[in-house]
Backbone as CSV, one residue per row, in Angstrom:
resi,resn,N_x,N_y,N_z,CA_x,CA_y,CA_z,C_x,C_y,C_z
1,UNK,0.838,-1.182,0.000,0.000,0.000,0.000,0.887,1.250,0.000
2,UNK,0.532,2.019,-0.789,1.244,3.284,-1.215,1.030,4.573,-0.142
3,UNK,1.762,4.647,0.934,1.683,6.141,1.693,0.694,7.448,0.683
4,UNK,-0.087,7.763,1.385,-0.734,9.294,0.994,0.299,10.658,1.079
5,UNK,0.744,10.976,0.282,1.760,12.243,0.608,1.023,13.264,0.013
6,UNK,0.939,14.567,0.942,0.277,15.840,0.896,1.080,16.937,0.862
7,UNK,0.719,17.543,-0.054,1.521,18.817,0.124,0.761,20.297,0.051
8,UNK,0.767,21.443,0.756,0.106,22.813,0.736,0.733,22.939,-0.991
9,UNK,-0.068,23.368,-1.314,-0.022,24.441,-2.751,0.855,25.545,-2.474
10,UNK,1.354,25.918,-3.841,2.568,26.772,-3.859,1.431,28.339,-4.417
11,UNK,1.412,28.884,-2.890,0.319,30.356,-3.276,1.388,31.593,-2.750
12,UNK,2.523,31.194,-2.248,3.399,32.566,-2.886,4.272,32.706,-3.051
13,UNK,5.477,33.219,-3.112,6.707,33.299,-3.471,7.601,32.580,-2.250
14,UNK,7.054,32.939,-0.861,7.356,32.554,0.219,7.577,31.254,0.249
15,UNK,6.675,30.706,-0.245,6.286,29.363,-0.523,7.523,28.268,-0.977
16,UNK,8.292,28.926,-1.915,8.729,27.996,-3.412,9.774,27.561,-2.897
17,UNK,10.546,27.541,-1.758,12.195,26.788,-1.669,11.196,25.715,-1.081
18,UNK,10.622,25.548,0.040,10.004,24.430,0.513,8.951,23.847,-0.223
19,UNK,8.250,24.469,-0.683,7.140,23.403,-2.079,8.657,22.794,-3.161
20,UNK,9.056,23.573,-3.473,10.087,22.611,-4.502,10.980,21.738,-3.587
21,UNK,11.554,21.650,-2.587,12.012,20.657,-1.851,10.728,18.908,-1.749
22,UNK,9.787,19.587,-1.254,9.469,18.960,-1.091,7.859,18.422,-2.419
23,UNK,7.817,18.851,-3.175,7.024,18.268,-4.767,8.312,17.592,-5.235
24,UNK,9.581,17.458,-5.197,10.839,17.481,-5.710,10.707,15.726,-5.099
25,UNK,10.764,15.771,-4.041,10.771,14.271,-3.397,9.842,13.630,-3.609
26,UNK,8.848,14.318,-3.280,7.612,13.382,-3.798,7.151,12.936,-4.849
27,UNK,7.752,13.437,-5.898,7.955,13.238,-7.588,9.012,11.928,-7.633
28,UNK,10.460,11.912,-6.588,10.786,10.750,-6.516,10.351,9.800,-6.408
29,UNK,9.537,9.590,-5.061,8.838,8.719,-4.203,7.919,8.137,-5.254
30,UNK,7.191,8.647,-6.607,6.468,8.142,-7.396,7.192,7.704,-8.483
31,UNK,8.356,7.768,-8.956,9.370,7.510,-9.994,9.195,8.446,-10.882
32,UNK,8.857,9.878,-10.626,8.832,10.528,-11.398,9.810,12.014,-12.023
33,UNK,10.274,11.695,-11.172,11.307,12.626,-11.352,12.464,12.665,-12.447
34,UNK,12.424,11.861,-13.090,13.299,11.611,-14.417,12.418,12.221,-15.348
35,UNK,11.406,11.981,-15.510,10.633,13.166,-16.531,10.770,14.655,-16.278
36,UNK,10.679,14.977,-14.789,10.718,16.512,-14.953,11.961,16.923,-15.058
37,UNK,13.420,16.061,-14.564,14.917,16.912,-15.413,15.024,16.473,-16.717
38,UNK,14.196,15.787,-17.742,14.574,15.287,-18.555,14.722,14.476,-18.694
39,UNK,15.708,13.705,-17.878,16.533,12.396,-18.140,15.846,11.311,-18.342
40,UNK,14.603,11.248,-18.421,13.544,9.555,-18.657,13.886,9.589,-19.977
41,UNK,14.509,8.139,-20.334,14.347,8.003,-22.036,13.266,7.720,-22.926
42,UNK,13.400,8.770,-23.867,12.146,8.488,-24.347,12.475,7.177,-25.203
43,UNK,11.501,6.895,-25.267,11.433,5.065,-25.886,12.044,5.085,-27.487
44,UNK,12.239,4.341,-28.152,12.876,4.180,-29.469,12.147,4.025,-30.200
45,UNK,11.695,4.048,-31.680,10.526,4.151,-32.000,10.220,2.814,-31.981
46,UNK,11.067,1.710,-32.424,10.849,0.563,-32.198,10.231,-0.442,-30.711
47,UNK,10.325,0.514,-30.104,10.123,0.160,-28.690,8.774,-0.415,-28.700
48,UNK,8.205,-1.597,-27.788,7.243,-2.236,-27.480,6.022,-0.863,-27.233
49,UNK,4.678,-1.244,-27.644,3.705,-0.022,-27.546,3.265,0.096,-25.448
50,UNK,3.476,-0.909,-25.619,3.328,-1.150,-23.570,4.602,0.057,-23.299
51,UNK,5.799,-0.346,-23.327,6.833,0.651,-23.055,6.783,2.133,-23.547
52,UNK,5.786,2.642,-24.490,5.933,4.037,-24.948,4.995,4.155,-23.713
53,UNK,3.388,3.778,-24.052,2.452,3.806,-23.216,3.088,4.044,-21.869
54,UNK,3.549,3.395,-21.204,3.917,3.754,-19.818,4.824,4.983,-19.301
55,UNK,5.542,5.307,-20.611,6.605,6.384,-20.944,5.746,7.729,-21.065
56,UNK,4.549,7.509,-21.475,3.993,9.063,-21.754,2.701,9.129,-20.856
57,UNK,2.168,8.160,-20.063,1.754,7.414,-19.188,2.590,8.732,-17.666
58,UNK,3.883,8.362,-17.623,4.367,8.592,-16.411,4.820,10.312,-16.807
59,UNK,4.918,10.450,-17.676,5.392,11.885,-18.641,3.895,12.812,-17.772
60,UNK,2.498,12.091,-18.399,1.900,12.967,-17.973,1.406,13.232,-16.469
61,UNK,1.518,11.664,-16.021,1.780,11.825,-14.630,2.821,13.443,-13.755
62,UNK,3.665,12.970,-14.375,4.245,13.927,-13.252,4.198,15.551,-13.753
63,UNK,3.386,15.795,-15.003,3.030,16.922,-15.162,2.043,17.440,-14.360
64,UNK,1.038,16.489,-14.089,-0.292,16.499,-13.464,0.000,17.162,-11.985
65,UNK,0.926,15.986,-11.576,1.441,16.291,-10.056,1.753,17.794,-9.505
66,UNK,2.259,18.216,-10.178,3.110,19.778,-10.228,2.472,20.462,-10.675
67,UNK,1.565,20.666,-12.182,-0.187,21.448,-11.802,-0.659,21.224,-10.948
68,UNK,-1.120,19.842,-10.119,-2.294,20.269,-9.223,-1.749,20.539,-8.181
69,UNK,-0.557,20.858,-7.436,0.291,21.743,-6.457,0.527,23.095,-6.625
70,UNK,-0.356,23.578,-8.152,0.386,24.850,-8.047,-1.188,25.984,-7.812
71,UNK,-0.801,26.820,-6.746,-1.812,27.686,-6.543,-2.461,28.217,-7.466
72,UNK,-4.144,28.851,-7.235,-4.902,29.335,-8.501,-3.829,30.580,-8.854
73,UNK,-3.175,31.189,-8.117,-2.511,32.433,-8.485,-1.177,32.037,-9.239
74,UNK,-0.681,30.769,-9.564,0.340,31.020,-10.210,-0.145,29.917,-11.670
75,UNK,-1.456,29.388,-11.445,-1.147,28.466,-12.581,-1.346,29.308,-13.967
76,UNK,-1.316,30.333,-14.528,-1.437,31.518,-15.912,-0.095,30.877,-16.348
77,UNK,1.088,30.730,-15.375,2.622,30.256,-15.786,2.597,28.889,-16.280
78,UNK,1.473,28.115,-15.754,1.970,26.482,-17.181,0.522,26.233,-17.147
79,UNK,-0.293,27.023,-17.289,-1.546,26.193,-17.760,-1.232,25.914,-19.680
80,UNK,-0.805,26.352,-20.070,-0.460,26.109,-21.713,0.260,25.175,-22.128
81,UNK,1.362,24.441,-20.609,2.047,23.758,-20.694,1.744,21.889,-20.699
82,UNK,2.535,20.824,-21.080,2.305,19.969,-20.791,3.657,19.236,-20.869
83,UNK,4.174,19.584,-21.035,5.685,18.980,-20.946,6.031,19.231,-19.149
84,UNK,6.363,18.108,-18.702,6.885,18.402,-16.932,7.828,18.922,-16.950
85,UNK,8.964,19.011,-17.962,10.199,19.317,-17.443,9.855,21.123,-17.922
86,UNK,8.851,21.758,-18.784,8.846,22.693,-19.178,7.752,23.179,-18.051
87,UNK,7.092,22.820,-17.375,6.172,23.280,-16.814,7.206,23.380,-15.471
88,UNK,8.499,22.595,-14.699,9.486,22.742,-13.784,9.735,23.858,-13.958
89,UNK,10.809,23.728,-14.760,11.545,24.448,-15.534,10.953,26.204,-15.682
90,UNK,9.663,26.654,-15.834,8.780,27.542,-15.886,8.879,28.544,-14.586
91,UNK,8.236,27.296,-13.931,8.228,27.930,-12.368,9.348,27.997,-11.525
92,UNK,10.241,27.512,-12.109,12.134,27.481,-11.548,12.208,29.011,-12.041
93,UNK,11.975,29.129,-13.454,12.795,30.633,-13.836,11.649,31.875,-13.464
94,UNK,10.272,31.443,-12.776,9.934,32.516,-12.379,10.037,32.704,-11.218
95,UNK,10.187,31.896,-10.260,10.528,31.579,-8.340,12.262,31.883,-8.386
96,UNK,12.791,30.860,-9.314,14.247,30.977,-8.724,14.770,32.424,-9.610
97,UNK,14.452,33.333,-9.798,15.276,34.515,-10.432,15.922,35.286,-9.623
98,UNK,17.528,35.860,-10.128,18.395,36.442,-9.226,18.038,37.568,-9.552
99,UNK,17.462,38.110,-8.170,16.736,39.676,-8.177,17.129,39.734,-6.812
100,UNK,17.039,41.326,-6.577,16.747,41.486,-5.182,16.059,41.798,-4.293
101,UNK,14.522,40.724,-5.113,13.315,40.510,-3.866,13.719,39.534,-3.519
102,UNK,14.263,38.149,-4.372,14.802,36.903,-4.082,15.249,36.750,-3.092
């Protein structure tokens, strides 16, 4: 049986070192975290249709995950999105920017 892991929504700036610590692990904890740096291979075209399936299967999984964590006030930044690592990646360069409100 699979632990329930919860996390508060990311509703402000305050928010984002600890929501990304911890959506970050919990994206592990589901095997998903190779889709959002990239690194999941995408399948070959030859590849078995079970193996793509599960490949874009877990792709949209962990997109899902990281929309539905993200507050009504920030989702305008990847509602267009569906790629995980672009929808990360999104909210990395609008949370993590070197400014000096940061």
């Amino acid at each position: 049986m699979e632990a329930k892991v919860t996390l508060d929504k990311l509703n402000s700036p305050s928010d984002w070192s600890s929501w990304k610590f911890h959506l970050k692990h919990m994206l592990r904890t589901k095997g998903l975290w190779d889709h959002v740096t990239g690194d999941a291979a995408l399948p070959a075209p030859t590849a078995d249709d079970r193996v793509k399936e599960d490949f874009w299967s877990a792709n949209e999984r962990a997109c899902s995950y990281i929309a539905l964590n993200v507050g009504k006030a920030y989702v305008y930044l990847i509602c267009d999105l569906e790629d995980p690592k672009e929808v990360w990646d999104t909210l990395c360069h609008h949370f993590d920017r070197d400014t000096r409100a940061n």
